[in-house]
N, CA and C atoms as a LAMMPS dump frame, in Angstrom:
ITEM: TIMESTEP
0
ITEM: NUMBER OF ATOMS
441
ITEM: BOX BOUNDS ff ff ff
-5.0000000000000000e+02 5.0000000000000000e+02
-5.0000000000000000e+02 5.0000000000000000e+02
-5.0000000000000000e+02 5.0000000000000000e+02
ITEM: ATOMS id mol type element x y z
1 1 1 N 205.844 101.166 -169.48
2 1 2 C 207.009 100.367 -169.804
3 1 3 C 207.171 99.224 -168.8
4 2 1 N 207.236 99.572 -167.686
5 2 2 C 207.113 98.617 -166.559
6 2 3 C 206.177 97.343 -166.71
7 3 1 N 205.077 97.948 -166.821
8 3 2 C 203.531 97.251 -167.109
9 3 3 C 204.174 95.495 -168.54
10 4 1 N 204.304 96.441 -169.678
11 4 2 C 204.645 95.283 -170.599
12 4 3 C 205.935 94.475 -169.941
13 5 1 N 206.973 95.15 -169.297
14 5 2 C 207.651 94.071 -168.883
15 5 3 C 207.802 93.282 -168.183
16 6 1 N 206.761 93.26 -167.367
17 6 2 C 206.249 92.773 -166.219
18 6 3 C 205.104 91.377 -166.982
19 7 1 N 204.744 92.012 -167.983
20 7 2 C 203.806 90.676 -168.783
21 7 3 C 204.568 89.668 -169.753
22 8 1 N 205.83 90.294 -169.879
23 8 2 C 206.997 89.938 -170.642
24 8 3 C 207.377 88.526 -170.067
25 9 1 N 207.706 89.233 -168.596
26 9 2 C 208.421 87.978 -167.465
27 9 3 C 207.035 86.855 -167.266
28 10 1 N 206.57 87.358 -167.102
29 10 2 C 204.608 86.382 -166.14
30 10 3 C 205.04 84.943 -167.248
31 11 1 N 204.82 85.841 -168.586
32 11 2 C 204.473 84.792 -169.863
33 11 3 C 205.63 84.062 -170.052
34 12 1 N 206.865 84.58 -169.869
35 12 2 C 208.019 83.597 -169.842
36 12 3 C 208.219 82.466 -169.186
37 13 1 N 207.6 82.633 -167.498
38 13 2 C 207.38 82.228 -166.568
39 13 3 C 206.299 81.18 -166.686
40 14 1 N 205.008 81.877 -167.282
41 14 2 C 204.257 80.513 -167.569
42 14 3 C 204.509 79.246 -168.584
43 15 1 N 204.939 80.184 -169.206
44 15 2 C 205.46 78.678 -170.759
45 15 3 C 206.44 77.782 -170.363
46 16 1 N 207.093 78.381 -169.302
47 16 2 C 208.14 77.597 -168.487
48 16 3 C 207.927 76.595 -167.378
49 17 1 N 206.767 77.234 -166.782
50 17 2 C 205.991 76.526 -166.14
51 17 3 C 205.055 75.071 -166.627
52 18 1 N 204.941 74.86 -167.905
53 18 2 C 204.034 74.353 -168.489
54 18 3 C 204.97 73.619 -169.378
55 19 1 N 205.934 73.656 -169.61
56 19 2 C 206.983 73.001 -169.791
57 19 3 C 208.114 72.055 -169.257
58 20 1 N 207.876 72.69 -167.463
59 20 2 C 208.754 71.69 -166.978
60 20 3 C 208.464 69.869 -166.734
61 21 1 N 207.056 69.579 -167.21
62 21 2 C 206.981 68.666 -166.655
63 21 3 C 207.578 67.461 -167.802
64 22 1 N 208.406 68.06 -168.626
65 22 2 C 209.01 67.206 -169.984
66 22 3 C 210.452 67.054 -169.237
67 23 1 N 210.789 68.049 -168.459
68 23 2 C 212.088 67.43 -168.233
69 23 3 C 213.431 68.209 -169.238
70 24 1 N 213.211 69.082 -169.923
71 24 2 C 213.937 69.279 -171.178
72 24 3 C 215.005 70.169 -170.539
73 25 1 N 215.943 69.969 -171.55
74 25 2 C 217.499 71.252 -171.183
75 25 3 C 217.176 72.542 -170.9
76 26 1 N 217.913 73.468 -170.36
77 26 2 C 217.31 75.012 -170.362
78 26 3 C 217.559 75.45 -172.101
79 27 1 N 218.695 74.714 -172.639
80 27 2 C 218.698 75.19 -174.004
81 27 3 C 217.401 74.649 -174.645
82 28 1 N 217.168 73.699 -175.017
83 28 2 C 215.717 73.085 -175.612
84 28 3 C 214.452 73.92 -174.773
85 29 1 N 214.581 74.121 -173.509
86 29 2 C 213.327 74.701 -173.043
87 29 3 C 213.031 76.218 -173.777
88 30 1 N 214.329 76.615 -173.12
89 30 2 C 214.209 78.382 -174.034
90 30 3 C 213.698 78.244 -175.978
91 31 1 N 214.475 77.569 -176.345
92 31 2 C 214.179 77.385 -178.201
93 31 3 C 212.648 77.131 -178.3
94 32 1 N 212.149 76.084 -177.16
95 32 2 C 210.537 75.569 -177.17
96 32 3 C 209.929 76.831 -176.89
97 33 1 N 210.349 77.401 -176.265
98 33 2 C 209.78 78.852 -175.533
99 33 3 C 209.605 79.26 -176.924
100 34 1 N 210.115 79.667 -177.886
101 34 2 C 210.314 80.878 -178.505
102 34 3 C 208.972 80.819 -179.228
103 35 1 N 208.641 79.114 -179.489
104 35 2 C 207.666 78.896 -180.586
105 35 3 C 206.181 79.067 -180.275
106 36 1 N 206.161 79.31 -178.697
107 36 2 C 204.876 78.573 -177.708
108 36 3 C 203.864 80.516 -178.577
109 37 1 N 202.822 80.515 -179.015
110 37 2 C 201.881 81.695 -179.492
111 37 3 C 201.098 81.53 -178.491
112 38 1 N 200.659 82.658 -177.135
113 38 2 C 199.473 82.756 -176.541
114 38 3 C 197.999 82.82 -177.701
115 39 1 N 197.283 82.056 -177.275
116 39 2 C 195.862 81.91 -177.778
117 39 3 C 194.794 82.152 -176.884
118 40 1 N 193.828 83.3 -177.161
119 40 2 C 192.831 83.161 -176.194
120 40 3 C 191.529 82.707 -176.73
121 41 1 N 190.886 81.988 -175.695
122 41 2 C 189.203 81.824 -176.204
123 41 3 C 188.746 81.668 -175.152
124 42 1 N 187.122 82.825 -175.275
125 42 2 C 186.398 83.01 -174.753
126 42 3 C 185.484 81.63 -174.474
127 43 1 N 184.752 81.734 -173.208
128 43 2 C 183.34 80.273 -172.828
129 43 3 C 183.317 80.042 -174.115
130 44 1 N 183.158 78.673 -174.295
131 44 2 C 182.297 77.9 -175.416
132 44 3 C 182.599 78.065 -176.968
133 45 1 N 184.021 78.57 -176.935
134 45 2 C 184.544 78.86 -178.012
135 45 3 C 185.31 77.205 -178.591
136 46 1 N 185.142 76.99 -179.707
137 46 2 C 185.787 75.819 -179.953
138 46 3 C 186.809 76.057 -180.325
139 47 1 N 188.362 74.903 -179.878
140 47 2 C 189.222 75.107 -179.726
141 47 3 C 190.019 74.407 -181.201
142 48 1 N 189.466 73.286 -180.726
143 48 2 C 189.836 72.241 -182.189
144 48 3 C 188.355 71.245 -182.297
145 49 1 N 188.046 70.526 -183.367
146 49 2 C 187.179 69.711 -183.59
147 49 3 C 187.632 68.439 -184.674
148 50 1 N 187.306 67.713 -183.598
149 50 2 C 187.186 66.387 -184.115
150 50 3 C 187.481 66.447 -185.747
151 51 1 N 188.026 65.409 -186.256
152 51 2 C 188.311 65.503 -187.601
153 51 3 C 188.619 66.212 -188.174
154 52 1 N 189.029 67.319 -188.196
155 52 2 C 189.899 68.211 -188.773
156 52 3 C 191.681 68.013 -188.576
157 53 1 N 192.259 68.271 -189.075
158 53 2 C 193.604 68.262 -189.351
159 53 3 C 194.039 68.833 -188.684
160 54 1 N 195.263 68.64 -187.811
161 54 2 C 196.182 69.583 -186.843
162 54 3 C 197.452 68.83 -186.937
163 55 1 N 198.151 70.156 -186.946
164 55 2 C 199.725 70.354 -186.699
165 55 3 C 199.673 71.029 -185.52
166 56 1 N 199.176 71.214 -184.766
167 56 2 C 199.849 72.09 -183.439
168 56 3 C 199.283 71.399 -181.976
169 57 1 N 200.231 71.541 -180.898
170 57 2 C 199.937 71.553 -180.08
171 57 3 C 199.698 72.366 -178.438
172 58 1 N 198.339 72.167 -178.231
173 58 2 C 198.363 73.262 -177.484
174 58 3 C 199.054 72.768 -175.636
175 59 1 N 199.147 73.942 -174.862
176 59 2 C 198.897 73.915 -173.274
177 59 3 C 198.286 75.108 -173.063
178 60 1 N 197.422 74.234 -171.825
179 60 2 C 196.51 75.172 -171.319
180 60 3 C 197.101 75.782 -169.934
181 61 1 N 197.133 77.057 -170.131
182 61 2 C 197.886 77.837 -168.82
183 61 3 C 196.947 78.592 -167.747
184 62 1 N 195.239 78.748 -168.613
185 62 2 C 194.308 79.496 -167.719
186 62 3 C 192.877 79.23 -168.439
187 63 1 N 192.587 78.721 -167.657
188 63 2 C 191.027 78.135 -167.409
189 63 3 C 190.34 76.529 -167.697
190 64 1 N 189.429 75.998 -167.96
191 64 2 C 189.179 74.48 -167.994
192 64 3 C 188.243 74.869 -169.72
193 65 1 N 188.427 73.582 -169.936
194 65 2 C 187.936 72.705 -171.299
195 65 3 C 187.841 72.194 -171.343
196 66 1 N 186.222 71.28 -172.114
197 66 2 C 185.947 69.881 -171.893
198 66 3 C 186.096 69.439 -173.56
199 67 1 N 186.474 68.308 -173.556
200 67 2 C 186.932 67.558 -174.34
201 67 3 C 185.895 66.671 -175.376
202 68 1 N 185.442 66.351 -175.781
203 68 2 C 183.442 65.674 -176.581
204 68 3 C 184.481 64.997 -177.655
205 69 1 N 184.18 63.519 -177.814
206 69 2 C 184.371 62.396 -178.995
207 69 3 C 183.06 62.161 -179.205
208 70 1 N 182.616 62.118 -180.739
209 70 2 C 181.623 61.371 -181.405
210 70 3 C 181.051 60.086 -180.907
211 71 1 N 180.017 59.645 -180.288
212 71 2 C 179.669 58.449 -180.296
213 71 3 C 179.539 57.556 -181.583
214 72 1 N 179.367 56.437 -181.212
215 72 2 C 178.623 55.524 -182.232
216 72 3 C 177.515 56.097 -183.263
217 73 1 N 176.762 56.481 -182.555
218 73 2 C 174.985 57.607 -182.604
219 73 3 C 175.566 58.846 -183.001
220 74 1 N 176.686 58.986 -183.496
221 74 2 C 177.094 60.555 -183.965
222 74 3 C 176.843 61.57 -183.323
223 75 1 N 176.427 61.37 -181.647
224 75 2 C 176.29 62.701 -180.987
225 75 3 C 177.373 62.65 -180
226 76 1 N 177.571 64.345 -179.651
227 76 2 C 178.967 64.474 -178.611
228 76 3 C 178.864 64.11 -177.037
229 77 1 N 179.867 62.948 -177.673
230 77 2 C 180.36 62.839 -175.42
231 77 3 C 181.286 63.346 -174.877
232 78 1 N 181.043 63.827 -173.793
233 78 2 C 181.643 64.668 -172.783
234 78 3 C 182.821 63.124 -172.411
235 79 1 N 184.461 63.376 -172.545
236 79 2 C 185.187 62.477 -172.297
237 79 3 C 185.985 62.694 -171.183
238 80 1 N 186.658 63.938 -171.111
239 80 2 C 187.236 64.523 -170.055
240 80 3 C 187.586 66.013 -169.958
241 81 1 N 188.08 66.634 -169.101
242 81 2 C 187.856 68.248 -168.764
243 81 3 C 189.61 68.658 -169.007
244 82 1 N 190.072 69.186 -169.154
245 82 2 C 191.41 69.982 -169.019
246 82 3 C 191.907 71.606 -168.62
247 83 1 N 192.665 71.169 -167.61
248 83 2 C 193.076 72.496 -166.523
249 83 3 C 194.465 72.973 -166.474
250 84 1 N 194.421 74.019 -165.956
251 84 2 C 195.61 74.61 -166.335
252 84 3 C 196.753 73.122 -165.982
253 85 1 N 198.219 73.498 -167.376
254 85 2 C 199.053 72.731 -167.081
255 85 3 C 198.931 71.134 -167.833
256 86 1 N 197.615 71.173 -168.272
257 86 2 C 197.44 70.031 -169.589
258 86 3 C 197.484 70.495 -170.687
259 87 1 N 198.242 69.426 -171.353
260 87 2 C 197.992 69.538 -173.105
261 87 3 C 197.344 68.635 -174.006
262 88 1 N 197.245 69.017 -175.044
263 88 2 C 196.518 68.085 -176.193
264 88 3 C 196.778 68.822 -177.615
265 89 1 N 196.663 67.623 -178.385
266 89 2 C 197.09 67.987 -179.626
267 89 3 C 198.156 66.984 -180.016
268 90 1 N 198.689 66.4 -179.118
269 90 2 C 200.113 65.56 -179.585
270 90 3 C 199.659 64.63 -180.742
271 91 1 N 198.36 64.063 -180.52
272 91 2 C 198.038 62.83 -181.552
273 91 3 C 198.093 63.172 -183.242
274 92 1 N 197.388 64.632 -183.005
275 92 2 C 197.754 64.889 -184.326
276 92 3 C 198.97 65.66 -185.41
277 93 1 N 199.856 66.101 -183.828
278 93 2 C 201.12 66.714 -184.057
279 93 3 C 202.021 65.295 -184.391
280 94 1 N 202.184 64.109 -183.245
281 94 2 C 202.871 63.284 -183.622
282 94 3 C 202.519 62.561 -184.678
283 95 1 N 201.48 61.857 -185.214
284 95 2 C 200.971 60.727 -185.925
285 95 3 C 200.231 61.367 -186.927
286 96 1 N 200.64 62.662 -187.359
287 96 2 C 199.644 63.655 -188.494
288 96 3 C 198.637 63.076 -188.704
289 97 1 N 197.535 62.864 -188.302
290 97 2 C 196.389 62.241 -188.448
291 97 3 C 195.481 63.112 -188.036
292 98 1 N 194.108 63.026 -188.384
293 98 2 C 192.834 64.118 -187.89
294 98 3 C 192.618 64.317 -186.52
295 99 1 N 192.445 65.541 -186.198
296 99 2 C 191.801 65.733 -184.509
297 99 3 C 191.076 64.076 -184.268
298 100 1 N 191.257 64.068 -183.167
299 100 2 C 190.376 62.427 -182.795
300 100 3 C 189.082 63.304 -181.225
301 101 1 N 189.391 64.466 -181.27
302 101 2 C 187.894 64.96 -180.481
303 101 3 C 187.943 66.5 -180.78
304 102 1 N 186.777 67.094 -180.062
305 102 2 C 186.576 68.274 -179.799
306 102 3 C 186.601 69.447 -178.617
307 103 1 N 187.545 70.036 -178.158
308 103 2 C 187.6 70.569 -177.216
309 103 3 C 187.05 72.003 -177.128
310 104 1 N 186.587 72.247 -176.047
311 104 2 C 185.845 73.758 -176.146
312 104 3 C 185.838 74.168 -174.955
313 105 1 N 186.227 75.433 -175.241
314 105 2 C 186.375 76.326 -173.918
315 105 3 C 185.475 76.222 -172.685
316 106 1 N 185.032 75.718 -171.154
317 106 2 C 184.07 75.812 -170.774
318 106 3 C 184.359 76.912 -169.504
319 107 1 N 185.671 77.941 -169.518
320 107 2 C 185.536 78.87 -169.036
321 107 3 C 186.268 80.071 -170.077
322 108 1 N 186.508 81.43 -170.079
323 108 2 C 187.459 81.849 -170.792
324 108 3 C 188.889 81.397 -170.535
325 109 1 N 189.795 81.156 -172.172
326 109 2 C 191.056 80.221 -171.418
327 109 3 C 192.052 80.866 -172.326
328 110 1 N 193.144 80.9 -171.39
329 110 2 C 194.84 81.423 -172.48
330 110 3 C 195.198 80.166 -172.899
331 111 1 N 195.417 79.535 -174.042
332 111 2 C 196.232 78.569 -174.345
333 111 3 C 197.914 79.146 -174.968
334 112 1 N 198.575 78.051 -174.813
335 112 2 C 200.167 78.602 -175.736
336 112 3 C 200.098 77.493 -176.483
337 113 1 N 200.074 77.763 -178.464
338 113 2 C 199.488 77.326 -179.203
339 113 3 C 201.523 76.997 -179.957
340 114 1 N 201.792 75.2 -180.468
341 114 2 C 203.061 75.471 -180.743
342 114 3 C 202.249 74.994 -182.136
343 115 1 N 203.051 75.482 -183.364
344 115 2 C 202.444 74.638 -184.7
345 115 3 C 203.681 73.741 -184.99
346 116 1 N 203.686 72.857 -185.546
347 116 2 C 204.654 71.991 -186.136
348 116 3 C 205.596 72.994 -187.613
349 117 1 N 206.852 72.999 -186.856
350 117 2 C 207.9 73.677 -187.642
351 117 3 C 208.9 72.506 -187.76
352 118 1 N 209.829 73.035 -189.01
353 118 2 C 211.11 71.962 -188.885
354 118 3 C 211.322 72.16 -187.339
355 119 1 N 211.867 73.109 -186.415
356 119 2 C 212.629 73.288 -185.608
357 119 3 C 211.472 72.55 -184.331
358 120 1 N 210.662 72.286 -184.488
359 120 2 C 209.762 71.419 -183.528
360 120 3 C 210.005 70.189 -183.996
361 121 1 N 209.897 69.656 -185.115
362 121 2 C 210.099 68.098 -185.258
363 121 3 C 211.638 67.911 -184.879
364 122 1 N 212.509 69.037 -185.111
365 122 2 C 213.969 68.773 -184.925
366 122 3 C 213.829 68.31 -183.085
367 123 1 N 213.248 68.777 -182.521
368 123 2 C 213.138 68.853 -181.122
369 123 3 C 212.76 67.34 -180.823
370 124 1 N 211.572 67.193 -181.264
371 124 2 C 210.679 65.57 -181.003
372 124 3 C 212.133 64.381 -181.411
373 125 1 N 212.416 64.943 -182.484
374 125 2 C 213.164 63.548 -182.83
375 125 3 C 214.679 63.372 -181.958
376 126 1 N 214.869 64.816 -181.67
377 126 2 C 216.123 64.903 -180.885
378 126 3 C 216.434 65.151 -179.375
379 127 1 N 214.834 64.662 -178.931
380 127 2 C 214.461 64.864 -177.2
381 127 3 C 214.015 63.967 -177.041
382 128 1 N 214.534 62.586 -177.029
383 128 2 C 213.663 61.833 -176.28
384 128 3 C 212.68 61.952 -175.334
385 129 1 N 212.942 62.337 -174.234
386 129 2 C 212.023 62.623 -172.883
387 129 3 C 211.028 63.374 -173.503
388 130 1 N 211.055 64.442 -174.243
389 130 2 C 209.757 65.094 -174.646
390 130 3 C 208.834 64.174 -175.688
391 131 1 N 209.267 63.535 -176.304
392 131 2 C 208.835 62.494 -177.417
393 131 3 C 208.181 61.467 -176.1
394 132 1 N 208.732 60.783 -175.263
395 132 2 C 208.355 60.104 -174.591
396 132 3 C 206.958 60.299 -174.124
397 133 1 N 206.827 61.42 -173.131
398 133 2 C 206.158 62.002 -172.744
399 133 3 C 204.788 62.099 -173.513
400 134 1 N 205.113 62.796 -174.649
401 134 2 C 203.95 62.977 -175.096
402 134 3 C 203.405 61.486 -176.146
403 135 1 N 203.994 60.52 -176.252
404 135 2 C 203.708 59.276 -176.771
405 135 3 C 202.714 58.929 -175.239
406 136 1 N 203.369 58.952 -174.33
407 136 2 C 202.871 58.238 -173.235
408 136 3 C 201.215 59.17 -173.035
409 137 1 N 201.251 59.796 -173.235
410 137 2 C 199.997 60.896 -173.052
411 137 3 C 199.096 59.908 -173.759
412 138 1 N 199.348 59.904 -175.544
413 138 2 C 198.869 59.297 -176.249
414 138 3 C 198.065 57.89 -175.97
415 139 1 N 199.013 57.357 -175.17
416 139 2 C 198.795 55.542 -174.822
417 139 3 C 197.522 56.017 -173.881
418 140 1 N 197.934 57.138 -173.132
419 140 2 C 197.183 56.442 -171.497
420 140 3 C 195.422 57.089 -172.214
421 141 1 N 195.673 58.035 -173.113
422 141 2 C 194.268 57.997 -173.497
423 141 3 C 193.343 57.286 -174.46
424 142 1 N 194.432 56.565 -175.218
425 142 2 C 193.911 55.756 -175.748
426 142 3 C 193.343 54.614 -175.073
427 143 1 N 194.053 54.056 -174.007
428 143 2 C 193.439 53.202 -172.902
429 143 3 C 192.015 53.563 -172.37
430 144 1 N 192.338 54.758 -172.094
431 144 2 C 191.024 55.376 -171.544
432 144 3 C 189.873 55.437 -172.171
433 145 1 N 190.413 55.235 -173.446
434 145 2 C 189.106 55.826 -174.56
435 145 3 C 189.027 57.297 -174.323
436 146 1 N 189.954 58.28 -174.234
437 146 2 C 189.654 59.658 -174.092
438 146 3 C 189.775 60.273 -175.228
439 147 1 N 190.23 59.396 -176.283
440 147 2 C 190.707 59.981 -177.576
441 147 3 C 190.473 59.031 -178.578
């Protein structure tokens, strides 16, 4: 009994953790909480791929993933890595549009997986700072060409 409640708190603790850097109310944080699904994948497991359709967005709370966009030449480039405390997914959560890369596990990793619900878009449209945030994500990789 101890044991699960003790994994109860950790996981509360991490989604919270992985959340603060939006800035959001404790009311909006807890409601975001409720939606966040732990996801695990093992090395080299693919996470999302390029062109496929997504509604959800993930954070990564334990381990690294590298990120591969299609070249010109249709083969995968390595664009950038992601570690605990990054996310991705916003491009196709905000702008419903296809995955724009492929990410894959390059150690075993917990992600907290949110899918797009009314009560998530209610959030985006009614949180600025979190909307911000993850627009700004958007820009700086598009600059980058990371996405």
């Amino acid at each position: 009994m101890f044991w699960t409640k003790q994994v109860a708190i950790d996981q509360t603790q991490e989604k919270r953790n992985l959340l603060e850097q939006f800035g959001l109310t404790s009311a909006l944080e807890e409601h975001l909480m409720g939606y966040m699904t732990e996801q695990n994948f093992s090395k080299g497991a693919i996470v999302l791929r390029e062109g496929d359709n997504g509604d959800s967005l993930y954070f990564v709370a334990h381990g690294v993933l590298k990120v591969f966009k299609l070249n010109s030449k249709g083969e995968q480039k390595e664009i950038t890595t992601m570690h605990p405390g990054d996310f991705f997914g916003e491009i196709s959560l905000l702008q419903r549009k296809p995955r724009t890369s492929t990410v894959i596990a390059e150690t075993d990793c917990r992600l907290y997986e949110i899918v797009r619900k009314r009560s998530l878009d209610f959030l985006i449209a009614d949180n600025q700072s979190f909307k911000e945030e993850l627009e700004l994500a958007i820009l700086k990789r598009r600059n980058n060409d990371a996405y």
